[in-house]
VOPAGU-2260 file (C-alpha; in pm, 1 decimal, decimal comma):
REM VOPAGU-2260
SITE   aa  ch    i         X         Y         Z
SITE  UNK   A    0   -5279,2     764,4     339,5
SITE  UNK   A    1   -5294,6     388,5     248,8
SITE  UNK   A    2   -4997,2     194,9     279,0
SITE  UNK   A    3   -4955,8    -112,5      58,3
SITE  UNK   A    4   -4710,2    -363,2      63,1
SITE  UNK   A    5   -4595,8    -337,1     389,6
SITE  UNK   A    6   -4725,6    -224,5     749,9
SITE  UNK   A    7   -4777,5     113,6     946,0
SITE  UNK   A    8   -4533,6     -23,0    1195,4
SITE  UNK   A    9   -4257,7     -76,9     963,1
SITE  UNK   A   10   -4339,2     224,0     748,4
SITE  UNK   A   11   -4267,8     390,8    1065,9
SITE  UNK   A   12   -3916,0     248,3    1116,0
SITE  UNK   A   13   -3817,2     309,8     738,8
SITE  UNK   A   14   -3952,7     704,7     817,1
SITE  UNK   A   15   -3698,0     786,3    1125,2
SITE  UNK   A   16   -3445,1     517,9    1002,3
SITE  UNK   A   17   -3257,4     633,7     625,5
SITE  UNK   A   18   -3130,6     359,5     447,8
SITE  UNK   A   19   -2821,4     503,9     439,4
SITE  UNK   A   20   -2728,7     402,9     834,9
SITE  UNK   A   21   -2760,5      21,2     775,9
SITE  UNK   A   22   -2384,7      61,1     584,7
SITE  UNK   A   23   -2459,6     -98,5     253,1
SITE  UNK   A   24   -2351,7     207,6      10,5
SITE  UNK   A   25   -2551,1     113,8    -304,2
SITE  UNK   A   26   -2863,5     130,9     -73,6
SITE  UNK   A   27   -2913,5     510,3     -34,9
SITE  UNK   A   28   -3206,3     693,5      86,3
SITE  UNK   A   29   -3162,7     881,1    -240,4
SITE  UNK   A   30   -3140,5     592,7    -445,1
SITE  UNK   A   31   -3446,8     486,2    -296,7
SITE  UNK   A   32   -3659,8     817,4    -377,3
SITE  UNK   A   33   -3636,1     709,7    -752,2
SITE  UNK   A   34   -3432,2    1099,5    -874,4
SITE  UNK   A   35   -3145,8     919,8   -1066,8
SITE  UNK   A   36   -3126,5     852,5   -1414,8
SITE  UNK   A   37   -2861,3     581,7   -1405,1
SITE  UNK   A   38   -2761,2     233,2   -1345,2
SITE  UNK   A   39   -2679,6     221,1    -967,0
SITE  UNK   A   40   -2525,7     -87,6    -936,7
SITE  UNK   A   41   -2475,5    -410,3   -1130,2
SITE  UNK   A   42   -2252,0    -792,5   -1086,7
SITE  UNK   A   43   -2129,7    -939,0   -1334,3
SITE  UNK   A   44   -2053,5   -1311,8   -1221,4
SITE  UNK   A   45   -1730,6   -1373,3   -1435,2
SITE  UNK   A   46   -1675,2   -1740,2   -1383,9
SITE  UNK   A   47   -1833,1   -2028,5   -1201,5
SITE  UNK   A   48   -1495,6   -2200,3   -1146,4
SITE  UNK   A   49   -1388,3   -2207,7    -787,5
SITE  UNK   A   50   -1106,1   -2345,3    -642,8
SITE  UNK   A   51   -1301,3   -2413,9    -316,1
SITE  UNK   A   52   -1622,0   -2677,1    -259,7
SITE  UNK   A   53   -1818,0   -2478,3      27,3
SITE  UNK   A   54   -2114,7   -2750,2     134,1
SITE  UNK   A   55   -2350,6   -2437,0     168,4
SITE  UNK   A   56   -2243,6   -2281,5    -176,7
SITE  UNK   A   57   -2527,6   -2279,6    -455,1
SITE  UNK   A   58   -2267,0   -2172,3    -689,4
SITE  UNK   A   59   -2349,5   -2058,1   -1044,4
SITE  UNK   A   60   -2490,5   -2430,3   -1161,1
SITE  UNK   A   61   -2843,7   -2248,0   -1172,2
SITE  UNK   A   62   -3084,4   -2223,6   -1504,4
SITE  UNK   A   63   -3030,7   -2545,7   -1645,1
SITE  UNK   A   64   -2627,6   -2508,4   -1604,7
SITE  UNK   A   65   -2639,1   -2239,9   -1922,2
SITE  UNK   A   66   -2433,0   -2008,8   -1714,7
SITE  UNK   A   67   -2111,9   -2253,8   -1625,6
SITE  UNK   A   68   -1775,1   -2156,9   -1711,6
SITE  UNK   A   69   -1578,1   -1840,2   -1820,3
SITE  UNK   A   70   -1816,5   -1580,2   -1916,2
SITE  UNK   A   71   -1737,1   -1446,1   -2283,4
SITE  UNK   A   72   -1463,8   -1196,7   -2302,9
SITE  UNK   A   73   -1638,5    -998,9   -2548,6
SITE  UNK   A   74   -1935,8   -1064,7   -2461,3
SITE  UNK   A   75   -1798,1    -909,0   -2057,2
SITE  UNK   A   76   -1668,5    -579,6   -2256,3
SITE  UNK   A   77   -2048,8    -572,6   -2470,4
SITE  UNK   A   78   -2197,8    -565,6   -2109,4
SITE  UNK   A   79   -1968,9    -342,6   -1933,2
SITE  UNK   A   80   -1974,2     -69,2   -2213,3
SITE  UNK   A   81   -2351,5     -72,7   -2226,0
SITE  UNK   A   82   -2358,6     -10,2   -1827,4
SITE  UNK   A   83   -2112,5     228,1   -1860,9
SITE  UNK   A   84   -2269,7     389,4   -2149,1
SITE  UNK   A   85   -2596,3     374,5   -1902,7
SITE  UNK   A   86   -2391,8     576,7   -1606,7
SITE  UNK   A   87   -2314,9     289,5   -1386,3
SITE  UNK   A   88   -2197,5     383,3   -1026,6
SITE  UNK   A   89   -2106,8      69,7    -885,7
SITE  UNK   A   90   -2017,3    -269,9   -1004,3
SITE  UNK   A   91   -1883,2    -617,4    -819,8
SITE  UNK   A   92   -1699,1    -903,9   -1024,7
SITE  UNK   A   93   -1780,2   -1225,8    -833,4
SITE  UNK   A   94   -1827,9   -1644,0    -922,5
SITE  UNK   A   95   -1686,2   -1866,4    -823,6
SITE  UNK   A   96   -1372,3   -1699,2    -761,4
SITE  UNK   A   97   -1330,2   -1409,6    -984,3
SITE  UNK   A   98    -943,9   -1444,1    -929,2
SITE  UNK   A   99    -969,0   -1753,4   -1167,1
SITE  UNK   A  100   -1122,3   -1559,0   -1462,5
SITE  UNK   A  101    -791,2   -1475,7   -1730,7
SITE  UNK   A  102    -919,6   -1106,2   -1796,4
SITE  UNK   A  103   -1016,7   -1034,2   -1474,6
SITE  UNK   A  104    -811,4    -699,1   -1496,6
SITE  UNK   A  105    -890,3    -588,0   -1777,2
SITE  UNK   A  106   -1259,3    -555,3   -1707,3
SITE  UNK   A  107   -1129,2    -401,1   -1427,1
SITE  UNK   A  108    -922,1    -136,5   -1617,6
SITE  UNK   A  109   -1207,2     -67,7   -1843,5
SITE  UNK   A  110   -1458,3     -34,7   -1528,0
SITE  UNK   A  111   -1209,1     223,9   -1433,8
SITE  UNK   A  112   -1150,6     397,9   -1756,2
SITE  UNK   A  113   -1532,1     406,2   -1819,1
SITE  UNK   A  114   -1602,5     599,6   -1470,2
SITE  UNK   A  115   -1762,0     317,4   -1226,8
SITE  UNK   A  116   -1711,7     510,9    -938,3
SITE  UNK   A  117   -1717,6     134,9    -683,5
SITE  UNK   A  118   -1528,9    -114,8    -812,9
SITE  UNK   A  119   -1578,3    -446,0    -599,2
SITE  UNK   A  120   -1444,6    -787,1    -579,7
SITE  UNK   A  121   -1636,1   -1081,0    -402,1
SITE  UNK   A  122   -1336,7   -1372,7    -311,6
SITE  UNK   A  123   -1286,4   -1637,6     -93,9
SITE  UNK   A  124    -929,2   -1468,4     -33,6
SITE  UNK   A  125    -712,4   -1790,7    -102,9
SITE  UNK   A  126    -519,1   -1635,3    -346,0
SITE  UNK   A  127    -151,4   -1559,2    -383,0
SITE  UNK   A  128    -128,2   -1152,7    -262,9
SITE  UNK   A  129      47,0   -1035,2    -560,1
SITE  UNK   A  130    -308,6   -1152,2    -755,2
SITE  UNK   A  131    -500,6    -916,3    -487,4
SITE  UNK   A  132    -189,2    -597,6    -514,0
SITE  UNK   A  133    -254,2    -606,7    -934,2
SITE  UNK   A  134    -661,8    -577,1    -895,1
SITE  UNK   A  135    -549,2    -330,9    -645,1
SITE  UNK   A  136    -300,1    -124,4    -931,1
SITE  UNK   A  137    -604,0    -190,7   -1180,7
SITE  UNK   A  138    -875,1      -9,5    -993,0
SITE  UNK   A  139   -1074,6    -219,2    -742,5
SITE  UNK   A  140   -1132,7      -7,1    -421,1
SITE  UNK   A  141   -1402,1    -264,3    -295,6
SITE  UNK   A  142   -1290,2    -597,0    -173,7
SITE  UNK   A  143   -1531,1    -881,5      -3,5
SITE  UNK   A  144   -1383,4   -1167,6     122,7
SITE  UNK   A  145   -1524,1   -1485,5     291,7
SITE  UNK   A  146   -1454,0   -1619,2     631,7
SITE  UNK   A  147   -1655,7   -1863,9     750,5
SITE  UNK   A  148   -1522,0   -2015,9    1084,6
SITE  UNK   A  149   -1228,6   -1879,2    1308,7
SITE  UNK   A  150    -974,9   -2143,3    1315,1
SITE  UNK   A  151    -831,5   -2348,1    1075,4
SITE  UNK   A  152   -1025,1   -2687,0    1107,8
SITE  UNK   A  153   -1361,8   -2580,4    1090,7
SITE  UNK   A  154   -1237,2   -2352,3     787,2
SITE  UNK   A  155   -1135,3   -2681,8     618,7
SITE  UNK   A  156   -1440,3   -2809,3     631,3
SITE  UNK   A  157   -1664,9   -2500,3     569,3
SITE  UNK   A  158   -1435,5   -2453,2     224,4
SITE  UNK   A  159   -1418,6   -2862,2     119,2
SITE  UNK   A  160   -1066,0   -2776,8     130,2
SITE  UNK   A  161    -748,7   -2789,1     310,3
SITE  UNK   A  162    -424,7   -2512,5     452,0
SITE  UNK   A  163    -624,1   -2197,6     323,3
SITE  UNK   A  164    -687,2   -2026,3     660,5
SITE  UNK   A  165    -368,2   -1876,4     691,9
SITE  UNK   A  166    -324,0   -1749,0     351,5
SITE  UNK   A  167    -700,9   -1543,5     372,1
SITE  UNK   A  168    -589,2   -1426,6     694,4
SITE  UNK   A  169    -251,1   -1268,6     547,0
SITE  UNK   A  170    -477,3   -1157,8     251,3
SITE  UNK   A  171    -723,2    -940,9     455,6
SITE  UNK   A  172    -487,3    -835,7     692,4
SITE  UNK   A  173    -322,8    -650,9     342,5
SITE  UNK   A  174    -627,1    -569,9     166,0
SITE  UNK   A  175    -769,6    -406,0     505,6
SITE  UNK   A  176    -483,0    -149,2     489,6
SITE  UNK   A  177    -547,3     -96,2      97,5
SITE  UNK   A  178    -881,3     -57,3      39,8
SITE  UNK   A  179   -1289,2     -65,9     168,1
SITE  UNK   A  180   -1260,7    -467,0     275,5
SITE  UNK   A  181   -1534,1    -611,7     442,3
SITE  UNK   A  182   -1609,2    -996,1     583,7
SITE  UNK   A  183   -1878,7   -1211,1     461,1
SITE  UNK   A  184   -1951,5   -1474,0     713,5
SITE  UNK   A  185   -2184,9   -1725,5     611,9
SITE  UNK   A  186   -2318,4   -1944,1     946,7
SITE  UNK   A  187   -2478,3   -2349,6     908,5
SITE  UNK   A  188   -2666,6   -2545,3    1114,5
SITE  UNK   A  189   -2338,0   -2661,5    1268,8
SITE  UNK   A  190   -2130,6   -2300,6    1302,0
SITE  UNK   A  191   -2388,7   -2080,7    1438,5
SITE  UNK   A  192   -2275,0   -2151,9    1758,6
SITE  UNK   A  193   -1915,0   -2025,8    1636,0
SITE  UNK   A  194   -2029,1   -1653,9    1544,9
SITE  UNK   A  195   -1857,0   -1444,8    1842,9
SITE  UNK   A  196   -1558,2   -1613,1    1789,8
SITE  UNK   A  197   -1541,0   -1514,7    1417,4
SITE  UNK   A  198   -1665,3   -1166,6    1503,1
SITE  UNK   A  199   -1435,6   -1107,4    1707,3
SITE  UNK   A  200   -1187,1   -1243,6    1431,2
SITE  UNK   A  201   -1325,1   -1037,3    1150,5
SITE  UNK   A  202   -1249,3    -692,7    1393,1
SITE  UNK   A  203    -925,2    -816,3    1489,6
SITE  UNK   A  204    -831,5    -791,7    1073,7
SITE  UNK   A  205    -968,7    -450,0    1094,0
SITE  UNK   A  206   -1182,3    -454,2     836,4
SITE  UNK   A  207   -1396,5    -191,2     758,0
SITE  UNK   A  208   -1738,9    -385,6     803,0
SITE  UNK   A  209   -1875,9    -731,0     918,4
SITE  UNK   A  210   -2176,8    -914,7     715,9
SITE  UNK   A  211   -2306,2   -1229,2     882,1
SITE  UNK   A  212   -2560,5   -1422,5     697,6
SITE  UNK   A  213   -2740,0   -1756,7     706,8
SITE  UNK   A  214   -2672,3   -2006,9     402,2
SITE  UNK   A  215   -2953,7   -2048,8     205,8
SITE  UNK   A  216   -3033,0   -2430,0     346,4
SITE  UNK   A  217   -3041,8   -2263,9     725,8
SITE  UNK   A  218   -3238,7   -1926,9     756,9
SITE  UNK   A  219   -3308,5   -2001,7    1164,7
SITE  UNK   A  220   -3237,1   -1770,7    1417,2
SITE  UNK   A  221   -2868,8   -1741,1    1550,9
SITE  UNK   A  222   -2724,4   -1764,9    1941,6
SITE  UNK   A  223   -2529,1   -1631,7    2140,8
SITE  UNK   A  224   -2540,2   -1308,8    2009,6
SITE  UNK   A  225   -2559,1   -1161,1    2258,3
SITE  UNK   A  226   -2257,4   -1254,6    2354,3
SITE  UNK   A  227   -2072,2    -986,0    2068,0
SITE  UNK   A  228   -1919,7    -703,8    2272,5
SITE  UNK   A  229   -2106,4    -388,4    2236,9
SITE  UNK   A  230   -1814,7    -163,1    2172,2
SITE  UNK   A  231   -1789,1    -444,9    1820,5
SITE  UNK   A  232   -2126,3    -366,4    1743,0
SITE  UNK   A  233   -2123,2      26,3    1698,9
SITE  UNK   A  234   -1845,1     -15,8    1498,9
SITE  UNK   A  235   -1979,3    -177,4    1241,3
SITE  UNK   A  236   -2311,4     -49,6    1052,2
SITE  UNK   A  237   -2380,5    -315,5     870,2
SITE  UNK   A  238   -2312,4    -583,1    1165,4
SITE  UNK   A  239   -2553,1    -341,5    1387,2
SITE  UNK   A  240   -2816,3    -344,7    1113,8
SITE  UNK   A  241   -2796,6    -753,9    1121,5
SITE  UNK   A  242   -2734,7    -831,8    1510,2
SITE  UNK   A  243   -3069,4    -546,5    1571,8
SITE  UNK   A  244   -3253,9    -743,6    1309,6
SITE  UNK   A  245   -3227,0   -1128,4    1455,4
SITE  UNK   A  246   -3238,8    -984,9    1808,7
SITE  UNK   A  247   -3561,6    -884,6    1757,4
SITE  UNK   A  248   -3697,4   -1186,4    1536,9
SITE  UNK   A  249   -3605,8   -1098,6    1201,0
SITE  UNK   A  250   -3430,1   -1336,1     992,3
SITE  UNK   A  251   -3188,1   -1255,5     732,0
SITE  UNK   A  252   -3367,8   -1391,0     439,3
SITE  UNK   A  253   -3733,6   -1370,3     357,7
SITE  UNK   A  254   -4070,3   -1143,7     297,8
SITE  UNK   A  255   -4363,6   -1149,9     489,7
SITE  UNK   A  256   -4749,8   -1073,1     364,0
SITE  UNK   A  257   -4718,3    -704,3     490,8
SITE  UNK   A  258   -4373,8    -626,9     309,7
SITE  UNK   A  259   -4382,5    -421,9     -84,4
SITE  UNK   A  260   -4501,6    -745,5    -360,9
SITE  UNK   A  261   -4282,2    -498,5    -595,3
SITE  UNK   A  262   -3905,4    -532,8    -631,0
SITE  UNK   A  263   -3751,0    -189,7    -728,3
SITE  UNK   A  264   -3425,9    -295,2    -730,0
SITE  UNK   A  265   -3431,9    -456,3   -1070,8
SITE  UNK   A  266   -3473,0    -113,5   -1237,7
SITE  UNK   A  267   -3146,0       3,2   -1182,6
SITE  UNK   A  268   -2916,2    -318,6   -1042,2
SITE  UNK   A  269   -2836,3    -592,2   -1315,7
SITE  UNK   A  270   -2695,4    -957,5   -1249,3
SITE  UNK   A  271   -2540,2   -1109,5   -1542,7
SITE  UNK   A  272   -2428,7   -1453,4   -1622,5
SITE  UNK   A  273   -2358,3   -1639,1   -1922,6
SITE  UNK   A  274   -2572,6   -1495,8   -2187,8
SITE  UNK   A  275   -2850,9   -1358,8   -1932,3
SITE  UNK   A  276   -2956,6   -1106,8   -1712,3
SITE  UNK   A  277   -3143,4   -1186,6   -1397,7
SITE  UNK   A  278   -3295,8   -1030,2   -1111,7
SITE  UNK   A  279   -3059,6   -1047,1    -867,4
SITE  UNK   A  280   -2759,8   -1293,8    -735,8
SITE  UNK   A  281   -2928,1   -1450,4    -466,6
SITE  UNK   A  282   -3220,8   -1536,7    -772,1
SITE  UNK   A  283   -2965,5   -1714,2   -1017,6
SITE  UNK   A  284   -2826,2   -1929,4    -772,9
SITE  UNK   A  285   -3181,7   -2042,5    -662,2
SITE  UNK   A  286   -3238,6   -2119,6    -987,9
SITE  UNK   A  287   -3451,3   -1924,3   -1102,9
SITE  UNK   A  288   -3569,3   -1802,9   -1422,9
SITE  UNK   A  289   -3374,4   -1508,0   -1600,3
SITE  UNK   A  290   -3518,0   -1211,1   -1716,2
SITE  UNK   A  291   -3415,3   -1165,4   -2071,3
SITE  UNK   A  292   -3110,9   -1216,5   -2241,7
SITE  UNK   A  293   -2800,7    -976,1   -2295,1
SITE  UNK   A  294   -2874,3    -710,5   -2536,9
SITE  UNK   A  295   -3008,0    -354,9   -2628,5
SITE  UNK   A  296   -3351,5    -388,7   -2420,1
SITE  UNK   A  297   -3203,0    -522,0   -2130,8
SITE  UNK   A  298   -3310,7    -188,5   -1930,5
SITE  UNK   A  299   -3635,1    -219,9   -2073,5
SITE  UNK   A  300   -3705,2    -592,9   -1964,1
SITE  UNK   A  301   -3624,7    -517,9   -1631,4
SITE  UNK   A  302   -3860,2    -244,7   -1585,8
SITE  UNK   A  303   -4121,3    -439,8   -1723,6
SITE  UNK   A  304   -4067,6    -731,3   -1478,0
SITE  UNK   A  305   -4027,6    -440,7   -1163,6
SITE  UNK   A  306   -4412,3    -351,0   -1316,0
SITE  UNK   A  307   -4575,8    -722,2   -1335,3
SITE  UNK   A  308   -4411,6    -952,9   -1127,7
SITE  UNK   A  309   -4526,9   -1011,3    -775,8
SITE  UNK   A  310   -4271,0   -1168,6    -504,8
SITE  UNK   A  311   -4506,4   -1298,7    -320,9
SITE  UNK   A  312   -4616,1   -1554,0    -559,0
SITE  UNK   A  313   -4235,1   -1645,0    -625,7
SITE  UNK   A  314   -4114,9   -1848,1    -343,2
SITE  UNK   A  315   -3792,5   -1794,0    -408,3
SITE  UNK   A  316   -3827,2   -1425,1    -320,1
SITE  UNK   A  317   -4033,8   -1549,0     -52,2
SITE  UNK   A  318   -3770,2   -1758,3     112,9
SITE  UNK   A  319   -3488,2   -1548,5     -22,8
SITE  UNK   A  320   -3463,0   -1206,3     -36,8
SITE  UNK   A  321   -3199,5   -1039,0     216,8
SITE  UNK   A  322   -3321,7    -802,9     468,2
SITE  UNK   A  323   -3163,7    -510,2     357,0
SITE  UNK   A  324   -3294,2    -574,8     -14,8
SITE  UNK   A  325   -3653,5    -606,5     162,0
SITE  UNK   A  326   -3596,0    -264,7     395,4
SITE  UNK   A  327   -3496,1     -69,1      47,1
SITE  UNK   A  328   -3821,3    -175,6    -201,5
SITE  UNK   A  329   -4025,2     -86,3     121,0
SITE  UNK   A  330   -3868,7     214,8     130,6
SITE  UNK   A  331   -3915,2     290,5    -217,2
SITE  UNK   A  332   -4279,2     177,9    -197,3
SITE  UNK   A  333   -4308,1     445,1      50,9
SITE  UNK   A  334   -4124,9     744,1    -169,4
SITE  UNK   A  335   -4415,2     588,7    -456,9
SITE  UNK   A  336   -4672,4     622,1    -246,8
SITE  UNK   A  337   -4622,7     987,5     -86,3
């Protein structure tokens, strides 16, 4: 058999490795073998209004600024009922800070009413709790929340803010008890060097599991990590997946000439902003181009794109695209080709 898009040694790890061990739960080995009929998962950025200035941020400023502000109401429940008309499984509300958006539970009550099994949350955590315990009483089971440093002064200056780092602390130390709550620590340049220490943080909060990333603007390899206790490690699949990955050379964002030219994902995993839908997250904040705009074809303009567009003459898939997002379309390339 020929193998395109990626090599025999990698085809080899995605054989004896499912997708389903790395810990990311809308990345399924089943997902992956292409037997669903329905939209798997899809994020639905609410707001670009934060309350924090993160230096590393790319925020929601992306395709011309035509996606700033409050999303629509109507134009939310328009989107929501045609993925829930299309069998969505899982969606995430995210921004800016999603807290900020006014209807914020009410998408979340109609999420719930219309069957999305995964309801998620992406926030930086600063809010008051009794914000968090109402998205809890409306139906999010999913929470993500941001901690970039492990004291209060580099916190400061990794959110452009000020006397946050106590509040997020309280926050996930609740939400960890409540529902699935992992950590999203994003490292610079200047806080690499800081990862143990917020690590070891992040498992202190007990939180169910630990995503380190680069920010865009740095995508070099991270120290000292092999300084992260062991026994922190197994516990957490999707920390595992990451740590196993850099170890052995592998940054967090990017494809190579021997990785699938073919994203998959698009076919069943919108992003929506403003009045558009686009490939994925990490492509609207880059800037790039969206797909189509919101309406009945949506679906149909997405598999198109998954047909004739090549990531490896868009650079910012090149430069980009997560790891795990890379290990699934490989994966799928390899169900195609069988």
């Amino acid at each position: 058999m020929i193998f395109v898009g990626h090599t025999l040694e990698r085809t080899s790890l995605l054989m004896y490795s499912p997708l389903n061990n790395i810990g990311f739960y809308t990345l399924t080995e089943e997902r992956a073998k292409f037997k669903h009929s329905n939209l798997e998962r899809c994020e639905m950025i609410v707001t670009s209004f934060c309350n924090f200035k993160c230096p590393y941020c790319r925020g929601v400023k992306a395709y011309g600024r035509k996606c700033m502000g409050h999303i629509d109401y109507d134009n939310a429940k328009y989107i929501l009922g045609y993925w829930i008309d299309n069998g969505l499984k899982s969606i995430r509300f995210s921004g800016g800070e999603p807290l900020l958006y006014p209807h914020i539970n009410d998408l979340v009550k109609i999420s719930k009413n219309g069957g999305i099994k995964n309801i998620a949350i992406s926030s930086n955590g600063s809010l008051k709790q009794s914000e968090y315990e109402k998205l809890l009483n409306s139906g999010v089971n999913d929470f993500s929340i941001s901690l970039d440093a492990c004291c209060a002064n580099i916190a400061d200056k990794m959110s452009g803010t000020t006397g946050y780092f106590n509040t997020i602390i309280s926050n996930m130390k609740y939400l960890s008890d409540k529902a699935y709550t992992t950590v999203g620590i994003v490292l610079t340049r200047e806080t690499e060097s800081t990862i143990v220490d917020v690590i070891k943080l992040a498992h202190d909060l007990n939180v169910a599991d630990i995503r380190i990333i680069t920010a865009a603007q740095y995508n070099g390899k991270l120290s000292h990590l092999e300084k992260v206790p062991q026994y922190i490690i197994n516990q957490y699949p999707i920390l595992k997946y990451r740590i196993n990955n850099l170890i052995n050379g592998r940054n967090v964002r990017g494809i190579v000439s021997t990785d699938t030219s073919r994203c998959y994902l698009v076919r069943d995993d919108f992003v929506v902003a403003g009045d558009w839908h686009f490939p994925c997250v990490i492509y609207m904040r880059e800037g790039g181009e969206p797909i189509g705009k919101i309406g009945i074809n949506m679906i149909a303009e997405r598999l198109k794109w998954s047909y004739v567009h090549d990531t490896h003459d868009d650079l910012i898939c090149v430069n980009n695209c997560l790891d795990c997002l890379v290990d699934y379309n490989n994966k799928t390339n390899y169900y195609q080709l069988k």
